[in-house]
N, C-alpha and C positions, 0 to 999 in steps of 0.2 A: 673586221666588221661582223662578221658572221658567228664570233664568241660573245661581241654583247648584244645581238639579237637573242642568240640563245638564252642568256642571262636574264634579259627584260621579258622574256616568254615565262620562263621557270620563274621572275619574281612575281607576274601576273598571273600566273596559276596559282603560288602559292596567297595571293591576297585573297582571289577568288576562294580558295578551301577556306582559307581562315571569315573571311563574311560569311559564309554558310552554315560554318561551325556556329558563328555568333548567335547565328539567326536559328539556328534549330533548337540554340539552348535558351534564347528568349523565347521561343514558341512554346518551349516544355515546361515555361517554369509558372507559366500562369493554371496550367496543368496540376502540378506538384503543390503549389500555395492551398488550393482548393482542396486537393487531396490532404495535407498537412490540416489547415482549417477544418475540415469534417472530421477528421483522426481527434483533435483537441478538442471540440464541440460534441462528441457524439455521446459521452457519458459525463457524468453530473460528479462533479467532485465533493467527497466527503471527508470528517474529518473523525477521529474518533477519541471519546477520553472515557479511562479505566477507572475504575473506584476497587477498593478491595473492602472489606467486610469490618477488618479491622488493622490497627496499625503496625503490629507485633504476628507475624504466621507463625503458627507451630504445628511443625511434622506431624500428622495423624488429624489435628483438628479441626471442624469441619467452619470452610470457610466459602464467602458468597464474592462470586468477580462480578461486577457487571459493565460492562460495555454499552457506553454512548454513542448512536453512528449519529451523524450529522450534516445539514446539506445546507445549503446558504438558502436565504429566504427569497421565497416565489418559486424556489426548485423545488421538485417531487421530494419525495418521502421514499426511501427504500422499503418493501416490504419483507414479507417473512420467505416470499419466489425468490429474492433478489440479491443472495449471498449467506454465509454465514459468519459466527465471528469464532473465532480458534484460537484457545487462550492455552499460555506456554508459562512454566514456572524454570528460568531458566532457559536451556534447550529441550526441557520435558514437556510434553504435549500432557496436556491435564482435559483436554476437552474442548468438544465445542459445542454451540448452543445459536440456536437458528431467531434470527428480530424476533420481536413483539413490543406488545406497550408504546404504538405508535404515536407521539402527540407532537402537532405543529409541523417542523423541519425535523424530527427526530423519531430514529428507533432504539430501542433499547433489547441487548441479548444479556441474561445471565445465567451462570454454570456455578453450582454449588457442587465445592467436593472437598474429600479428604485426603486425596492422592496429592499434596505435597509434599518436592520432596526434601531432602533435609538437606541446605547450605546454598539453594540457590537466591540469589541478591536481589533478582527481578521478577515481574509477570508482567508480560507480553501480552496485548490482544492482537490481532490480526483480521478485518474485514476484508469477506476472499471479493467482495464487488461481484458484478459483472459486466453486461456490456452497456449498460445503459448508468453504471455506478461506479468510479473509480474507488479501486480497493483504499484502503488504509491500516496507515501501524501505529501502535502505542505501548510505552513501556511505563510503569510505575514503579517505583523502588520502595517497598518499604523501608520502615524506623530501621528495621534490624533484618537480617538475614533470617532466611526460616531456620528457626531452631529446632534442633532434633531434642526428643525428651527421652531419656532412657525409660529402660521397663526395667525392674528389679527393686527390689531394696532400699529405701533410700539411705544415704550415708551418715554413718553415726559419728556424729559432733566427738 
């Protein structure tokens, strides 16, 4: 008698932890929703699309990226405080270049340069956000790879 009293003590203790458990972790989770909910809500989502100057890049020659940021409509506008946009030809950093040209739901950043470099396939924008702006990435491929042009001589037919 005295083995299954012990047994029915130890499986009422163990129901009593386990209700407790339950109960502590529905108390926290209304907690956590709230906290997740303000985490998801607290910056405005953007979206971004690249344009390149022309369709064909060639190494040395001087070309214009520009950069779309984007918000849905009735949401804020990023300004020129509120990130910048960081453009990559390849893995190469070519530059970055801070909003302007704000109109509607949109800002616009552009970075004119000559530092590409020769064989990479893509450019990349990058909106760094902040905290009231969720960053964004965008990649454009040009027609062709950037072409390298030699310097010298050209070859006799």
């Amino acid at each position: 008698m005295a083995i299954r009293s012990r047994i029915r003590r130890r499986s009422a203790r163990k129901s009593r932890n386990i209700r407790k458990a339950r109960a502590r972790q529905q108390s926290a989770l209304p907690a956590l929703e709230v906290l997740e909910e303000r985490a998801l809500l607290s910056s405005t989502p953007t979206s971004l699309a690249l344009s390149v100057s022309s369709p064909a890049l060639v190494y040395g020659q001087s070309e214009t990226l520009t950069a779309v940021v984007t918000t849905p409509n009735d949401d804020p506008t990023p300004t020129a405080s509120d990130g910048t946009v960081s453009f990559y030809a390849g893995a190469t950093p070519l530059g970055s270049a801070p909003l302007s040209l704000f109109s509607g739901n949109q800002a616009t950043a552009t970075l004119t340069t000559t530092a590409l470099p020769g064989g990479a396939d893509h450019v990349t924008a990058r909106y760094s956000g902040d905290s009231s702006f969720a960053a964004s990435t965008t990649v454009v491929s040009p027609q062709s790879t950037i072409s390298t042009v030699a310097g010298g001589a050209p070859p006799t037919p």
